[in-house]
N, C-alpha and C positions, 0 to 999 in steps of 0.2 A: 855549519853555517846556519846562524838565525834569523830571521827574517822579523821586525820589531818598528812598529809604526813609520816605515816608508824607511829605515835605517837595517843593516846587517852588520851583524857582530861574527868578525872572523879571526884566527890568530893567524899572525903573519910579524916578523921583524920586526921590533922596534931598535931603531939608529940608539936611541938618547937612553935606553932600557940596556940595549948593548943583548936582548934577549928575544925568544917569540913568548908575546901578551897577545891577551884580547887587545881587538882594537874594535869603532866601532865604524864603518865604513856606510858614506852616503853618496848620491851625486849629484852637486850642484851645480848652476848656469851663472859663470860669474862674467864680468864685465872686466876686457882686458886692456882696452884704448880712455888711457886719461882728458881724452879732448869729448867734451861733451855730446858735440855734430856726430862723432864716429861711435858713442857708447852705446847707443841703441844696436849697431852691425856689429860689435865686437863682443856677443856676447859668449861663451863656449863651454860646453860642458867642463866637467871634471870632477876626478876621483876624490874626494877627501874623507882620510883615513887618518883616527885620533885613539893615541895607547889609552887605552883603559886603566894604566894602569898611574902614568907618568902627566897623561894631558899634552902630550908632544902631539902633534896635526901636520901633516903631509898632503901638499895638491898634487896631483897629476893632470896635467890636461889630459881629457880620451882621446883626440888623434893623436897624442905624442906617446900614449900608453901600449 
Protein backbone atom coordinates (compact mmCIF):
# COMPACT_ATOMS: atom_id res chain seq x y z
CA UNK A 1 0.00 0.00 0.00
CA UNK A 2 1.05 3.57 -0.95
CA UNK A 3 0.40 6.31 0.63
CA UNK A 4 0.55 9.52 -2.28
CA UNK A 5 -0.76 13.03 -1.77
CA UNK A 6 -3.74 12.40 0.75
CA UNK A 7 -4.71 9.14 -1.85
CA UNK A 8 -3.51 5.15 -1.50
CA UNK A 9 -3.01 3.04 -4.20
CA UNK A 10 -3.88 -0.58 -3.20
CA UNK A 11 -4.79 -3.74 -5.52
CA UNK A 12 -7.97 -5.19 -4.79
CA UNK A 13 -10.95 -6.52 -7.33
CA UNK A 14 -12.06 -4.82 -10.12
CA UNK A 15 -16.01 -5.88 -11.04
CA UNK A 16 -15.68 -4.25 -14.71
CA UNK A 17 -11.71 -5.60 -15.12
CA UNK A 18 -13.17 -9.01 -14.07
CA UNK A 19 -9.41 -8.90 -12.35
CA UNK A 20 -7.08 -7.62 -9.10
CA UNK A 21 -5.60 -3.95 -10.66
CA UNK A 22 -4.30 -1.23 -8.80
CA UNK A 23 -6.92 0.97 -7.77
CA UNK A 24 -6.50 4.23 -6.26
CA UNK A 25 -8.41 4.50 -2.97
CA UNK A 26 -9.50 8.03 -1.15
CA UNK A 27 -12.11 9.11 1.45
CA UNK A 28 -14.43 11.52 0.76
CA UNK A 29 -17.40 13.51 2.64
CA UNK A 30 -20.18 13.51 0.25
CA UNK A 31 -23.54 14.96 0.56
CA UNK A 32 -26.54 12.47 0.66
CA UNK A 33 -30.11 14.44 1.17
CA UNK A 34 -31.11 16.11 -2.28
CA UNK A 35 -33.47 18.75 -0.26
CA UNK A 36 -31.12 21.70 0.41
CA UNK A 37 -32.40 22.56 4.33
CA UNK A 38 -31.13 18.86 5.06
CA UNK A 39 -27.67 18.97 2.90
CA UNK A 40 -25.63 20.50 5.22
CA UNK A 41 -26.58 17.22 8.08
CA UNK A 42 -26.36 14.68 5.36
CA UNK A 43 -23.08 14.77 4.97
CA UNK A 44 -21.08 11.15 5.15
CA UNK A 45 -17.87 9.79 4.79
CA UNK A 46 -17.02 7.24 2.07
CA UNK A 47 -14.62 4.97 0.49
CA UNK A 48 -14.04 5.74 -3.14
CA UNK A 49 -11.89 3.35 -4.97
CA UNK A 50 -11.14 3.95 -8.96
CA UNK A 51 -9.24 0.91 -11.22
CA UNK A 52 -6.18 2.21 -12.46
CA UNK A 53 -6.43 0.49 -14.83
CA UNK A 54 -10.19 0.70 -16.38
CA UNK A 55 -11.45 4.27 -14.65
CA UNK A 56 -14.39 2.18 -13.10
CA UNK A 57 -15.09 4.19 -9.39
CA UNK A 58 -16.83 2.45 -6.52
CA UNK A 59 -18.36 4.42 -3.24
CA UNK A 60 -18.89 2.77 -0.05
CA UNK A 61 -20.35 4.57 2.51
CA UNK A 62 -17.84 3.96 5.99
CA UNK A 63 -20.69 2.87 8.31
CA UNK A 64 -22.00 0.57 5.72
CA UNK A 65 -18.35 -0.80 5.22
Amino acid sequence: MAVKNGTTEVTETCSACNRTTPHEVTVEILTESTNEKNAAFSREPYRVSECRICGTTTQIRMNNA
